[in-house]
N, C-alpha and C positions, 0 to 999 in steps of 0.2 A: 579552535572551534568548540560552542560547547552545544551541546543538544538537551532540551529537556522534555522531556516527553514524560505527556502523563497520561496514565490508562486506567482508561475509565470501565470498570468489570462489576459491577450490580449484580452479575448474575454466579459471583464468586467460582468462574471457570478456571479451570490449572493453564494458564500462562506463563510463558517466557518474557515478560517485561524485559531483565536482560537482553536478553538474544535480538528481541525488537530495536531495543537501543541501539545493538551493535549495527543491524540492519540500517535502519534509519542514518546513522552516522558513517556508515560505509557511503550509501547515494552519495551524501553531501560532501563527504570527502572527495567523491568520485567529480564533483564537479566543482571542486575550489572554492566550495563555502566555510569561509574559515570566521563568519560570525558568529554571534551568541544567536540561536534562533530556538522557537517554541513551538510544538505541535502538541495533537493528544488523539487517541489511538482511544474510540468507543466501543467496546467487545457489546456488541449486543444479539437477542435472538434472532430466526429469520423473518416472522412478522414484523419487527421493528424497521428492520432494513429492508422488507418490504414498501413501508409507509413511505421513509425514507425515496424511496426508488420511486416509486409511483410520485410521489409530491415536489420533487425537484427533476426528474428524467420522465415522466410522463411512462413509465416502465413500471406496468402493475403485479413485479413478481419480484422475488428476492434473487439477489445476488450475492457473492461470497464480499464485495470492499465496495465501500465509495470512497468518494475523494470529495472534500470542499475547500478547493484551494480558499486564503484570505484576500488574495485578490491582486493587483500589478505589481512582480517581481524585479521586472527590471535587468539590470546585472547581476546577475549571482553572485559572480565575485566582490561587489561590493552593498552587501545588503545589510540596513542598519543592525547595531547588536538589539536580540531583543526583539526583532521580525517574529511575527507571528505565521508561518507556514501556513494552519490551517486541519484542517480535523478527517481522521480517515475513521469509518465506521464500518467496523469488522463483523459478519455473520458467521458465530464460531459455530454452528450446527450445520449450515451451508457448506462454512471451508472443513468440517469433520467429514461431513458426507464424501464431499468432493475426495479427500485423503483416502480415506477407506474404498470407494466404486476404483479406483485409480494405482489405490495400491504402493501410495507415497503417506511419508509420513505424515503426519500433521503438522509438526513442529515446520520441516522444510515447504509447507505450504502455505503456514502463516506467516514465514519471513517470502515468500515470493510476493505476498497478499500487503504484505507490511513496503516490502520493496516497488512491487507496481504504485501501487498509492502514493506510496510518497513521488516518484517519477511523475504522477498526474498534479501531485501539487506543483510539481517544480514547471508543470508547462506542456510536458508530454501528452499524447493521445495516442489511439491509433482508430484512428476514426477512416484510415483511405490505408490505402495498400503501405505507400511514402512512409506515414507516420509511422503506422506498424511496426515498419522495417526499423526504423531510425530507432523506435521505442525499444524492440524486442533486443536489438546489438546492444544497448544499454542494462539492459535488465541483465542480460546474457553474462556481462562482462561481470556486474557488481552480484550474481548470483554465484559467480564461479569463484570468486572470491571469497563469499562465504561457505561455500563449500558447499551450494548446492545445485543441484542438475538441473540446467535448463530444456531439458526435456520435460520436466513438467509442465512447463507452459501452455505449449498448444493445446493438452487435457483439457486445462483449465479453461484458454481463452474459446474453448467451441462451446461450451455449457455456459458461461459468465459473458456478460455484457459489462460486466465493471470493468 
């Protein structure tokens, strides 16, 4: 499996591109995607991701992650090399704020932020109680893996609608 991921940062913020990578490459591992695939991870402010939110969710307020999946997956385990994932747009003053009211670090909140996202490309939701569930046992798994506390979640998911 190769993963490439490119992060798009304009606003020249201290990021873990690494540690994203690893994130990123953990899901996918977690669910036997063993092609070449592409994504890209837009670090932007929270009016952007506002605009963003309001113009494809009809949600006229910022949020800490979108997701824009590229569109029918299919089988995972057989997705062509070279599949384009799809683009997650991250509000690094959003998910700062969130860290700091919460008391977690940033770094562990932008790989849950890096980690849900990509789970929403891959198909995920929790849009009904069902999904939630199915969504959250996933995250739960490939978070503990990287070694970070799934307690952070519920914080997150009561403020964010991403």
């Amino acid at each position: 499996m190769t993963v490439i991921v490119e992060v798009i940062n304009k606003n020249g913020y201290d990021v873990s591109a690494s540690r994203w990578q690893i994130a990123v490459e953990t899901v996918l591992r977690h669910h036997q995607i063993n092609s070449t695939v592409e994504m890209s991870i837009s670090v932007q402010e929270d009016d952007a991701i506002q605009r963003l939110n309001h113009q494809f969710r009809g949600n006229d307020a910022p949020t800490d992650v979108l997701s824009f999946p590229s569109g029918e997956l299919g089988n995972l385990a057989d997705l062509p090399d070279g599949f384009y994932l799809g683009d997650l747009a991250i509000a690094l003053p959003y998910a700062s704020a969130q860290a700091e009211r919460h008391n977690h670090s940033l770094a562990d909140t932008l790989t849950l932020l890096v980690v849900h996202g990509v789970l929403h490309l891959l198909g995920y939701d929790h849009d009904d109680e069902e999904s939630q569930t199915i969504m959250w046992e996933e995250q739960a798994i490939i978070l503990d893996e990287l070694g970070v506390s799934a307690s952070i979640v519920p914080a997150l998911e009561d403020e964010s609608d991403g």
